[in-house]
MILONU-636014 format. One record per residue: x, y negated, z of N, C-alpha, C in turn. Coordinates in pm, whole numbers, plus 50000, padded with zeros to 5 digits. Layout:
XYZXYZXYZ/...
//
This chain:
500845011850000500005000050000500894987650000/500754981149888501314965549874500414958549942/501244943950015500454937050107501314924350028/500604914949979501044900149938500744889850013/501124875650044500224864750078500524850649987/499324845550052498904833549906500224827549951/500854817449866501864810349880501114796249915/499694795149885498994782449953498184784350084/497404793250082496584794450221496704805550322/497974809650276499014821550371497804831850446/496854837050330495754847950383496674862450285/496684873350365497184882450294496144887950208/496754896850075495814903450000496154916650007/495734927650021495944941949999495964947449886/496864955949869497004963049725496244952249585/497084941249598497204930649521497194939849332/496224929849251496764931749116496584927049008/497374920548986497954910948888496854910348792/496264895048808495334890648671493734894248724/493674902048850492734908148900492524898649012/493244898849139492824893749263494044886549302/495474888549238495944881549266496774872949135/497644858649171497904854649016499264851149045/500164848148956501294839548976501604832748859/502204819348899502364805948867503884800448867/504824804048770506164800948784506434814048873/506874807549013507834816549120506724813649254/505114810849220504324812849328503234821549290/502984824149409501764834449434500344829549488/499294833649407498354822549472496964837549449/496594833249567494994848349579493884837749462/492794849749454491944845549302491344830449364/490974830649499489934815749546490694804649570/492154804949595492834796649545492904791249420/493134803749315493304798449171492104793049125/490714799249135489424789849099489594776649179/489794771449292489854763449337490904751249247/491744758749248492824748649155492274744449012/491674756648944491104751348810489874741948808/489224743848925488154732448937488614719848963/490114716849038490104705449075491004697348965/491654706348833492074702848774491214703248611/490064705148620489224705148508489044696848449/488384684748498487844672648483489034665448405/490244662948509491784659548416492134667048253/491834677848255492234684048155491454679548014/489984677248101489184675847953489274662047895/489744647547954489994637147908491254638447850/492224646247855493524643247824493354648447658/493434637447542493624635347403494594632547321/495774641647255495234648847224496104662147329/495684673947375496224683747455497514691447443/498164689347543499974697647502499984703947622/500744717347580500854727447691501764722247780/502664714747774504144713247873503474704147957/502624691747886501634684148011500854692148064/500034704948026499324711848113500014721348221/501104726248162501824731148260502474723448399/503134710848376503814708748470502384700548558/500744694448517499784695448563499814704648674/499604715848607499264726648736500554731648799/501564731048804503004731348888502554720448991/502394706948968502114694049033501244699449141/500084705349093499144706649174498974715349285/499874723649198500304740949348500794735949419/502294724249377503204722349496502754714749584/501454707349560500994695549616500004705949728/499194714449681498764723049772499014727649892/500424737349834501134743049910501854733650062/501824723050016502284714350111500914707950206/499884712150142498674708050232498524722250325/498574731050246498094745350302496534743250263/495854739350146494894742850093494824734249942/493864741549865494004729749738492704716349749/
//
């Protein structure tokens, strides 16, 4: 039995799996209600931004984990 924890809200996950319940982001680990949480709070941003580039969406959501992670929630 693999045991993981979120790298934002430090809740463990059990027999974690990838793309399923748990996700990773660069070199973090984030459980699935974290990651919905993050895509909701970064939605709204995403859909004004004209015209769309991955390297701004990426370092977007890098911004936003690390900013998390330092709250201990998103």
């Amino acid at each position: 039995m693999r045991v993981l924890s979120c790298d934002i809200c430090k809740k463990k996950v059990d027999d974690p799996v990838t793309g399923r319940n748990f996700f990773f982001y660069q070199n973090r680990d984030i459980c699935e209600v974290c990651k919905d949480a993050l895509e909701v709070t970064i939605k709204n941003t995403v859909r004004t931004k004209q015209p769309f580039a991955y390297d701004w969406y990426r370092k977007l959501v890098m911004d936003n984990v690390e900013k998390s992670i330092q709250k201990g929630r998103v």
